[in-house]
N, C-alpha and C positions, 0 to 999 in steps of 0.2 A: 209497774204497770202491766196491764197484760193485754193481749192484743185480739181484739175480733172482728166481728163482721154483721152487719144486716142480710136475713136470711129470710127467705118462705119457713114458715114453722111447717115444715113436715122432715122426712129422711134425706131428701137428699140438699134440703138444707146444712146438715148434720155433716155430711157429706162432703160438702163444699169447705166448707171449714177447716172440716180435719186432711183434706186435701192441701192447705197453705201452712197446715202447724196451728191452728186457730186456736185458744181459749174457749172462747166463748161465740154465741149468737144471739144477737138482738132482734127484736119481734115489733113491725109498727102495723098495728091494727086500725086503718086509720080511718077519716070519713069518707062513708061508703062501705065500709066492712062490716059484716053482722059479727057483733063482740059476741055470741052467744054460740053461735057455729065454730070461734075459735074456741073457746072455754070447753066447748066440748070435746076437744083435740086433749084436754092439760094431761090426762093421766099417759096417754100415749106419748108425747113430749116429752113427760117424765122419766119415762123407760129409755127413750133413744137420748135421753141426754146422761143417761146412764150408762147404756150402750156404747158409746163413743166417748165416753171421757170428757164432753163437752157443756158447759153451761149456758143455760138461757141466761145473758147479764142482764138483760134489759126488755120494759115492754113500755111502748108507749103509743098514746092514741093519737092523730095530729088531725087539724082542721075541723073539730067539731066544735056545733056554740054549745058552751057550758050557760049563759046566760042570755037570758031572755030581754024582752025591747023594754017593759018594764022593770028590769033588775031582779026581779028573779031569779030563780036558777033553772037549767034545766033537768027534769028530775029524771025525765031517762038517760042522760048525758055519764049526771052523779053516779045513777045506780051501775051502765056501763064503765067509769072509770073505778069502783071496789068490784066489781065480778071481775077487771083486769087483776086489781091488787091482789083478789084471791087467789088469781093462777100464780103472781109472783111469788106469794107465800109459799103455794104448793108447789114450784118449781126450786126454789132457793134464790130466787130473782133477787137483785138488790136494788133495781130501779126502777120507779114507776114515772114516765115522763109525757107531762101533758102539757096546753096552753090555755088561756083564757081570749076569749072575743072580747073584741071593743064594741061597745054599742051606742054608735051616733047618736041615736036621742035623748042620751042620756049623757049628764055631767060627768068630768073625768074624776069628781069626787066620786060621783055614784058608780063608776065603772072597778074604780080603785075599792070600795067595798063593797063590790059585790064580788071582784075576784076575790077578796079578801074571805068571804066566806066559803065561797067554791074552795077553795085552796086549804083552809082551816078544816074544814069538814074534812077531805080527802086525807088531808096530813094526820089528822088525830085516826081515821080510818087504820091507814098504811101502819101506823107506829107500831098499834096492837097487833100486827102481821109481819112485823121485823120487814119491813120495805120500805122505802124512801122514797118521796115525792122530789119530783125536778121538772121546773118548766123549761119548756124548750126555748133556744134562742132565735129560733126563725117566726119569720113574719107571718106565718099561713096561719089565719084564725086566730092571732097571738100577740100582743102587746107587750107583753111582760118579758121581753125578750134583750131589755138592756135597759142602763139609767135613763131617764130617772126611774122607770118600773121596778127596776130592783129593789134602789132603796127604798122605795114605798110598800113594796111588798114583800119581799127577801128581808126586809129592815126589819117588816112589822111579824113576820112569822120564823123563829128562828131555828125551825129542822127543814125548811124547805130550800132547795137546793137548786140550781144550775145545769140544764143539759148544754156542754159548750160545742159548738160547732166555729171553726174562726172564720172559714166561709160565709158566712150569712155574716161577720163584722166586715169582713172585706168587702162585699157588695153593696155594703151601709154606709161603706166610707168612715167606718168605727175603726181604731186603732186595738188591736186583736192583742197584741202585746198586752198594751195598757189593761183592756179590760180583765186579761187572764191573772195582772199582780194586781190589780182592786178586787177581782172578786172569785178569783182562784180557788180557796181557800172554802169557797162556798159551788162547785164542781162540783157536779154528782158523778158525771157520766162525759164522756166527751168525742165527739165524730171525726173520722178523717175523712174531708174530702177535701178535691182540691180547688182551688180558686183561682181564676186568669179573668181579669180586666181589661177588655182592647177600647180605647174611645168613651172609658168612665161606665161601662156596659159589662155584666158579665157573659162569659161568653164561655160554653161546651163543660162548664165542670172538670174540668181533666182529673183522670187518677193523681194523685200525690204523688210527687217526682217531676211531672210534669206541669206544675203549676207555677203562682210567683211565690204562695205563701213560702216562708221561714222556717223550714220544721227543726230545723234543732234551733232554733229561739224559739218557737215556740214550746216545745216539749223542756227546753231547761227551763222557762218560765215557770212550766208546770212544776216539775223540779221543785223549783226557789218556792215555789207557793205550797210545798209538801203534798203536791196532787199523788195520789198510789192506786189510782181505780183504773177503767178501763176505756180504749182506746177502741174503737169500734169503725169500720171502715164501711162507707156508702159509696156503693158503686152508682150512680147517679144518672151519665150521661147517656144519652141513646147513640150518641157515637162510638164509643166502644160497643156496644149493645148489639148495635146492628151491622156493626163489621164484624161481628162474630170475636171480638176483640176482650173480651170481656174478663175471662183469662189470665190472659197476660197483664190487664189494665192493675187484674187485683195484686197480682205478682209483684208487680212492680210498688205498689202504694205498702204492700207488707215488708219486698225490700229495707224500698225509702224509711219507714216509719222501726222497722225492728232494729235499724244498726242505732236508734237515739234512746233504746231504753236498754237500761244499764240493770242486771242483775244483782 
């Protein structure tokens, strides 16, 4: 497994990275972001991911509706998630990681294929660009972020994959374990952050180390489930942030996380 980090796509993203020993940096262009101000960054990206010995692993869009009230798609949605595929292509990216909206007025059969097309389109997109689709497992904008969604969707299209975060199962009251040997196996990409529950509530995010998750049960899960991708670290809380802590927070999560993977 190899180990990285959510970054700003510019240098001193690059920067940041290679300052902890990093792999890699992942890139969330999310709602709110003009996808076309970043696209216009790829070839510069290119060079400093060249320059540092570093990889773009991942790029993903989060919180935007791919789908309309009617079921529909949205066509500027689609066309921003292949101009992302396209930077992955052109960067050596191996993951492209989105979600689908639920739309209330509409039947959970009808939501189920209309993601089913959003999803189908983009996969058969990414194939021809050697990049991989994964929906994310958090809840912002996103359904398809655990059973039954998977098997319904993950079931029905078989190159599309899994961004795992265990975090977002812990705040679900999901068993993170459980879901990593059911659907491990189908992990594209996977987050460390960490998770603390005070009062059935979560609470500040804490770097990894400091949290309740499991990480060497979780990471030998991945193990047992022959996971070998990458391990990508979200610095998350504004309490580290704004104590100036931030630093140290990552330090400590690359500590935690680098003594469970075994060369």
């Amino acid at each position: 497994m190899k180990l990285g980090i959510i970054e700003k796509p510019n240098e001193q993203g690059f920067q940041n990275a290679a300052k902890f020993g990093l792999s890699f940096v992942e890139y969330c262009i999310n709602v709110g972001q003009d996808v076309d101000e970043f696209t216009s960054h790829a070839l510069e990206l290119e060079k400093l991911s060249a320059k540092y010995g570093i990889e773009v692993g991942a790029i993903g869009r989060w919180g935007t509706d791919k789908v309309n009230k009617d079921g529909t798609l949205v066509n500027e949605e689609v066309q921003n998630s292949c101009k992302l595929i396209d930077v992955c292509s052109q960067l050596g990216t191996k993951v492209f990681n989105t979600g689908v909206n639920y739309v209330k007025e509409l039947s959970l059969y009808s939501n189920i294929t209309s993601a089913i097309r959003y999803l189908e389109a983009i996969c058969r997109y990414a194939e021809h660009r050697g990049v991989k689709v994964a929906t994310y497992n958090c809840d912002w904008n996103n359904y398809i972020d655990s059973d039954p969604a998977w098997s319904l969707v993950q079931g029905h299209i078989p190159t599309l994959g899994i961004k795992y975060d265990s975090s977002h199962s812990i705040h679900a009251h999901r068993d993170y374990l459980a879901e990593t040997k059911k659907w491990g196996h189908r992990f594209y990409h996977v987050h460390i952050k960490g998770a603390l529950m005070i009062e059935d509530f979560p609470y500040i995010d804490p770097p990894a180390g400091m949290d309740q998750t499991n990480w060497g049960a979780f990471i030998a899960t991945l193990c047992g489930v022959g996971y070998d991708g990458q391990l990508s670290i979200e610095p998350h809380s504004d309490v580290w942030r704004k104590k100036g802590l931030q630093d140290q927070s990552i330090a400590l999560s690359v500590e935690t996380i680098r003594k469970y993977i075994f060369q």
